[in-house]
N, C-alpha and C positions, 0 to 999 in steps of 0.2 A: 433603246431600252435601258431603265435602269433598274440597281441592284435591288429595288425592293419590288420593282413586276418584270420580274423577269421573260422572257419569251419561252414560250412551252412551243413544243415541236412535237406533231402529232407518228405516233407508235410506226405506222409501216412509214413515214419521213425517216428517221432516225435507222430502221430496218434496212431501207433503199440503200441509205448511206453508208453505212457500215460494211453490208454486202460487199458493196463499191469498195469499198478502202480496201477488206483483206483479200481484195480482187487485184489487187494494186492498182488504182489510181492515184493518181497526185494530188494532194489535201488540198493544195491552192484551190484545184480545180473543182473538188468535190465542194470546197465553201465558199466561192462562188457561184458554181450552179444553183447551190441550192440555199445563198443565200444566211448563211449559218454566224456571219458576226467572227470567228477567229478557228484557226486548226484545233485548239483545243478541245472543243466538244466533240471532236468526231474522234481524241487521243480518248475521252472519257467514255462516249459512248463504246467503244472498242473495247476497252477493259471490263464496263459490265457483261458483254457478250461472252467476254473470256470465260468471267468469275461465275456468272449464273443465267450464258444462256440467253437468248433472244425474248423472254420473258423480262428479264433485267429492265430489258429498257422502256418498261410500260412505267409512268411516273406516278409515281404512289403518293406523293405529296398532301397534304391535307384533308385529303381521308381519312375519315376518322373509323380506329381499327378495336373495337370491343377487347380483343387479346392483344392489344400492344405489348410488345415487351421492355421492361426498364433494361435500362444499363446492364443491372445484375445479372441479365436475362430471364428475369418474371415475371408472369404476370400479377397485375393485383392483385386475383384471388389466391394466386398460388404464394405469394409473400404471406397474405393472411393468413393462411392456412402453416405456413411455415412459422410465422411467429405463434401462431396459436399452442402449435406443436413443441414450440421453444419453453413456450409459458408452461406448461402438462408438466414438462421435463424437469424444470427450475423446480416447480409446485414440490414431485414428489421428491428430489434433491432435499430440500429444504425437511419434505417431512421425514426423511428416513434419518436427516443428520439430527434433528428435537428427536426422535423416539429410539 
């Protein structure tokens, strides 16, 4: 595989695996079984389990999500509505300093 199609690994695969590992098995062994390409994935998968939970590891990738969130953590309409709110503010700023 390469970096630009990468191998997807279906949700209870990744589940199996992990189980296994904070089971103690030995990585070797668990990415040969199942075939996994390098220890690494099962060090990543492991961490989202940690961070959020066996949900984590459902791959969300290219799904397109109506409420995405930016960087900033907003969404679209909540930026817009923020700048909107920003504009009001300027507006009456401006009128109270003329009058």
């Amino acid at each position: 595989m390469d970096r630009r199609n990468p191998r997807k690994y279906p949700y209870d695969l990744k589940k199996q695996v992990v189980e296994m590992y904070l089971e103690g098995h030995p990585l070797n062994e668990l990415v040969e079984k199942f075939d996994l390409g390098n220890v690494r994935r099962v060090y990543e998968w492991a961490k989202r389990v940690r961070e959020g939970g066996y949900k984590a590891l459902n791959d969300q990738r290219g799904l397109k999500s109506k409420g995405k969130r930016r960087k900033n953590g907003e969404t679209p309409e909540e930026e817009i509505e923020r700048l909107k709110l920003e504009n009001q503010y300027l507006k009456k700023l401006l009128d109270l300093k003329r009058g």
